[in-house]
N, C-alpha and C positions, 0 to 999 in steps of 0.2 A: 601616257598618264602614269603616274605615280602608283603604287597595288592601292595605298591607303591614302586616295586624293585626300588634301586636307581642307575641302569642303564637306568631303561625306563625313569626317569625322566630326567636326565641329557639328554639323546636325544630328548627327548621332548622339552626342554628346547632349545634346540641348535636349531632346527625346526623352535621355535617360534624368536630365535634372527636374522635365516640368512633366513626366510619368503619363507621358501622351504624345501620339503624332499631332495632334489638333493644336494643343497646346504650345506644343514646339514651334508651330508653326507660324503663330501669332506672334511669339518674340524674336523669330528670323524673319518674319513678313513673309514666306512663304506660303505657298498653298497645301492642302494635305497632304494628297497626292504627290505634290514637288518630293515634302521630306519622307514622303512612304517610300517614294524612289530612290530617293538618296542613299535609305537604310538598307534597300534591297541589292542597291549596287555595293554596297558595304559588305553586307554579305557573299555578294556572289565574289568578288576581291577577295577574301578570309576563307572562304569556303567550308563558312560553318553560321548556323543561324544563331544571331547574337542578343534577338527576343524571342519569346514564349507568347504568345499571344491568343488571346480567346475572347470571347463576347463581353467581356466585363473589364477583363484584367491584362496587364502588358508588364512585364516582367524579364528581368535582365535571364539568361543563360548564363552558363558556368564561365565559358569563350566571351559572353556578352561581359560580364563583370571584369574580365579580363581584359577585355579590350577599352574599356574606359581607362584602368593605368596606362596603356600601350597610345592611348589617344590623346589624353593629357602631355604625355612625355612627346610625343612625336610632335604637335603644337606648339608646346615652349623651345623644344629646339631649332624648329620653322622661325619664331619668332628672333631669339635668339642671334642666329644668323640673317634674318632680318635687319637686325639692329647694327649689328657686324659691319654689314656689308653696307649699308645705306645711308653708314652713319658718316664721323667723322675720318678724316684721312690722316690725323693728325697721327706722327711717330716718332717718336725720342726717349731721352730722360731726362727728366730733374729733380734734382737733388733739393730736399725741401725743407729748412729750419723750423723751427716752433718750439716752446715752451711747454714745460709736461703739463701745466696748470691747462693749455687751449684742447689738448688733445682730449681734454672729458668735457668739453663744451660742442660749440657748432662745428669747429675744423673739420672731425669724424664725419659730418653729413656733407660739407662743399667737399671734399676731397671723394667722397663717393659717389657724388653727384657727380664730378669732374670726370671721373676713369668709368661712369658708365656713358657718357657723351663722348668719351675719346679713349675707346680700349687702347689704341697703337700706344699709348704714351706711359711709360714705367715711372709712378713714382716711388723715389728714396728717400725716406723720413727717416730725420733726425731729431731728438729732441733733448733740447739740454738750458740753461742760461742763456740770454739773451745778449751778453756781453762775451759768452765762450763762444755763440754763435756765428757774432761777428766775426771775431777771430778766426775762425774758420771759412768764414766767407771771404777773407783778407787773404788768405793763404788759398784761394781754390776749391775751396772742399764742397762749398757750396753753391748753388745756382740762384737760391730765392731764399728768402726768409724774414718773419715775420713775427715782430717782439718788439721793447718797448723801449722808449729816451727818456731823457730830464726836460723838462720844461728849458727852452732854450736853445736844445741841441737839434743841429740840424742832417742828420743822416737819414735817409731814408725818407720813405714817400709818408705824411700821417693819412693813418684811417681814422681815428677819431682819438677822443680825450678820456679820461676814465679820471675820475675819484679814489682817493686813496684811502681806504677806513681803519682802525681798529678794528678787530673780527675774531670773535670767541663761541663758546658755546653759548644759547642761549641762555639768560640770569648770571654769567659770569660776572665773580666780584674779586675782592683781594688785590684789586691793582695798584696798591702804594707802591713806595719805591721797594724796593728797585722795583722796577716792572718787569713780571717777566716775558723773553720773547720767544717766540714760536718764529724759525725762519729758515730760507735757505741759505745757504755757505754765502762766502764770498764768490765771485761780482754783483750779486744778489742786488739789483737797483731797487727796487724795495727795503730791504736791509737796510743799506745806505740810506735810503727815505728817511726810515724810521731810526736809524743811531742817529742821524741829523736833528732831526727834527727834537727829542730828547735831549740831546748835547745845549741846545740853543733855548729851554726851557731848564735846563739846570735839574735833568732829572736824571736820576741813577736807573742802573739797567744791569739783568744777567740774563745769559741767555738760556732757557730751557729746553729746547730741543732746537737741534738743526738736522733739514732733511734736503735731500736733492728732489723729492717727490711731492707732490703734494697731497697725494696719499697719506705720506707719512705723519706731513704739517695738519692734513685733517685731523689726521689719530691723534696726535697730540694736543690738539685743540679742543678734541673732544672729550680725552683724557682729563682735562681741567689745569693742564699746565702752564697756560702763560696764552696770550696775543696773539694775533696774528695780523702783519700786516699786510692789505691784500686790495686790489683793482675791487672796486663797487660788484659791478658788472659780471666779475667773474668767481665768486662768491662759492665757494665748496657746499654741497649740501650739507645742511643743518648747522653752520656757520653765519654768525648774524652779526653784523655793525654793532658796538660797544658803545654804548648811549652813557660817556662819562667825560663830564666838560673836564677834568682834569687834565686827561690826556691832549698832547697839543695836536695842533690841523697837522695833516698832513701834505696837506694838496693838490696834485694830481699829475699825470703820468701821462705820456701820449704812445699811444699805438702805431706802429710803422713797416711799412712793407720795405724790404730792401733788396735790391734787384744785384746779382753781380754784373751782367751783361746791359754796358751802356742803351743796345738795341736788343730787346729779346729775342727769343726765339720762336718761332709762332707757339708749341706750346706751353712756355713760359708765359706769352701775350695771354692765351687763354686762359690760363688758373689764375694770373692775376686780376681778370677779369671776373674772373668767380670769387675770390679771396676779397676784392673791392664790393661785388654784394654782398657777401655775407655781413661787410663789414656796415654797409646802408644799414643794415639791419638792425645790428650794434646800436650804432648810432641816435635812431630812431627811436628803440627802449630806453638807452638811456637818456636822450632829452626825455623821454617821458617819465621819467624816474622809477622804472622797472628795471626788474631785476635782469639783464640782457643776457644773452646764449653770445659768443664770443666764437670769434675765428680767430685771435692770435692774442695770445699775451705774453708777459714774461716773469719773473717774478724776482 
């Protein structure tokens, strides 16, 4: 047996939360007795007494208060390796594209969803354009990745459709011409959305801030400088839809997983697996016309 079985701890521990053996014992289903024993085997293991006990009162010791951190920590790392060990077997690496815009959305939660189901597997995140990214998936660099086409185009697997808005600080005005924009560099598929879509309504344009972040595009946006064009769904806080029939439609954008390897690997099969719910998700706010938490975009 272990010095500090990790049942007597766990009853120990319940003892010290509900400030009674009796107590304790109703929320283990044990008997008094059971967790009196428990505690006293706990003690005689430590070899020091780790309650004070008298006719009224039951109260940690100096060793007792110390043994609740020592109990704690000894349980989470049981569990721990618990998890480790009985989890999955899955082990490799891949290499993983994304857009800066998805990495402050849902991606952060499926990807740590993903590596606490499958510790063996190392993910490498990259985040850059969605059109740089390709290109690096064309060259090798990447395994998986997940960013955005033109209505039309056929690369990659779609996870769903997005809306393409005007997007300013709230009450933003001043939008005559030129209009100004808020955006990222070139291959920017948005960019192009929006110098298109302007070009073909005969309206002039400068641009006032370019960022590769969207950090940056927020601060500027928020700044009072100019537009932004930007996915519904994936919307920066305190960034709102620009309610001004002047400006022309946009239209919308499609979301798309792109695999390098014809057949994956099993754990490439898994994350896209996980990457395809998140993306149900998506999906689901947006036919509902909320605001959606996003696994991949591009910008």
């Amino acid at each position: 047996m272990n010095m500090f079985d990790p049942e007597l701890l766990r009853t120990f521990l319940a003892v010290e939360r509900a400030g009674g053996f009796t107590a304790a014992g109703r929320i283990l289903g044990l008997r008094q007795s059971t967790v009196s024993g428990h505690v006293a085997r706990l003690e005689l293991a430590a070899g020091r007494e780790l309650f004070r006990r008298d006719t009224r009162n039951l109260a940690l010791t100096a060793d007792g208060a110390a043994m609740v951190g020592f109990a704690r920590t000894i349980l989470e790392a049981q569990e721990q390796a618990e998890r480790h060990f009985s989890g999955s077997r899955l082990t490799g690496l891949i290499r993983l594209g994304a857009s800066d815009d998805v990495v402050g959305r849902e991606l952060p939660d499926v990807l740590y969803e993903f590596q606490r189901a499958h510790p063996g597997v190392d993910l490498e995140l990259t985040v850059g354009l969605s059109e740089n990214l390709k290109t690096r998936m064309a060259a090798g660099e990447l395994d998986l990745m997940v960013g955005k086409r033109l209505p039309g185009e056929q690369h990659g697997e779609l996870l769903w459709r997005d809306r393409l808005v005007w997007a300013g600080r709230r009450g933003a005005t001043d939008l005559t011409d030129p209009v100004p924009l808020v955006t990222y560099p070139p291959p920017s598929l948005t960019r192009l959305t929006a110098l298109r879509a302007l070009e073909r309504e005969g309206r002039s344009w400068r641009v006032a801030c370019v960022s590769d972040s969207q950090l940056g595009l927020r601060a500027a946006v928020l700044a009072g400088l100019g537009v932004l064009v930007h996915a519904e769904s994936l919307l920066p806080a305190d960034v709102f839809a620009v309610d001004d029939p002047s400006l022309p439609d946009l239209g919308e954008l499609e979301f798309v997983l792109i695999r390098r390897h014809r057949t994956p690997t099993d754990p490439e099969r898994a994350l896209c697996e996980a990457i395809a719910a998140g993306a149900r998700r998506v999906r689901a706010n947006v036919a509902g016309g909320r605001v959606a938490v996003a696994v991949g975009a591009d910008r």
